[in-house]
Structure formats: structure tokens, C-alpha cells
N, C-alpha and C positions, 0 to 999 in steps of 0.2 A: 625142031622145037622140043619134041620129048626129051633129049640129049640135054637141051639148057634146062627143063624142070627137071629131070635128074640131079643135074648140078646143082642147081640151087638148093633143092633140096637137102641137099649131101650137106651144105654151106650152113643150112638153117639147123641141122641136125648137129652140128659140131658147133653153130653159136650157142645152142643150148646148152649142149655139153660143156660147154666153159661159163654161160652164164649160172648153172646149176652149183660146177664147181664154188664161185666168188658166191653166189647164195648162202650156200653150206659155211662158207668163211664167215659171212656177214652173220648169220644164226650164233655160231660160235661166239666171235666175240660181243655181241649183246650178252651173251648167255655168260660172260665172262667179266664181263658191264655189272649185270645185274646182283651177280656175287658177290663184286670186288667190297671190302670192309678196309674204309681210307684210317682206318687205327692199326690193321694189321697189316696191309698190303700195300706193295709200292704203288706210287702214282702211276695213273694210266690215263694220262694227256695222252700217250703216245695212242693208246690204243682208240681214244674217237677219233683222233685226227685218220689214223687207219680204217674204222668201220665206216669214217664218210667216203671216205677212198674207193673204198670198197661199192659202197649203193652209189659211186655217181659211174663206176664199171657195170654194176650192175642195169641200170640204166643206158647204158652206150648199148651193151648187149642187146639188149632187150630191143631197141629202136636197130640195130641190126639186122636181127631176125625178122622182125617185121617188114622194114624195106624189102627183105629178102623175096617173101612170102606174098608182097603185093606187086612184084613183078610180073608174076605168074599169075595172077587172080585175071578173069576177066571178067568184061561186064556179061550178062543175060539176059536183062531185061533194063528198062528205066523203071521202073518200081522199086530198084535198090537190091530185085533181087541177085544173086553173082553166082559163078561156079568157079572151081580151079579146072587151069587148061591145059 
């Protein structure tokens, strides 16, 4: 059992690390959103169609890690209290 929460964990550590990466993308281009000046700059259709791209990865990620992480969770008590196992 400790060998599969290892794992997992290992699993949950590297969804993050990619969901952090597409975070940091998704930051960026809002931040590149909120600049753009439609007199000087090119259209940027492209680029929401890419930042929703981006937050619906963002989101898969995210329900990833989580599944991940409730693998592992057990219950403790019926009072809702829980521990990891």
C-alpha cells in the first residue's frame, strides 16, 4: 500500500507541475488580453479561442490530481472526519 501512495503521489506532483505550467500560460495570455490596443495590434481571435483552451486543460488537470489524491484518502470516522493512508 505505501508503494501505491508513493505513486500516486509522484502522479499528483507531476499533474501539478503541468497544471501550474498551462496556469502560468493562461496568466500570460489574459495579461496579453488586457494590453492588446484593437488600433494598433493584430486581431487576437486567435488568442481566446487559445486561453479557453488552455482553462478547459486547466481544469482536466486539476480533476486529475484530485481523483488522484482521493484514492488514497480514507475515511476515520462518520463525522466527515478523514485521514490520508
Amino acid at each position: 500500500m505505501e508503494h501505491q501512495k508513493n505513486v500516486t503521489m509522484r502522479h499528483v506532483q507531476e499533474t501539478f507541475a503541468c497544471w501550474k505550467n498551462v496556469n502560468d500560460q493562461i496568466k500570460s495570455l489574459e495579461a496579453s488580453l488586457e494590453r492588446h490596443d484593437p488600433s494598433r495590434d493584430a486581431p487576437v481571435a486567435g488568442l481566446a479561442t487559445q486561453l479557453k483552451g488552455l482553462q478547459l486543460e486547466s481544469d482536466r488537470l486539476l480533476l486529475l490530481a484530485q481523483r488522484a489524491l482521493l484514492t488514497i484518502k480514507t475515511p476515520r470516522s462518520s463525522n466527515g472526519d478523514s485521514t490520508w493512508g
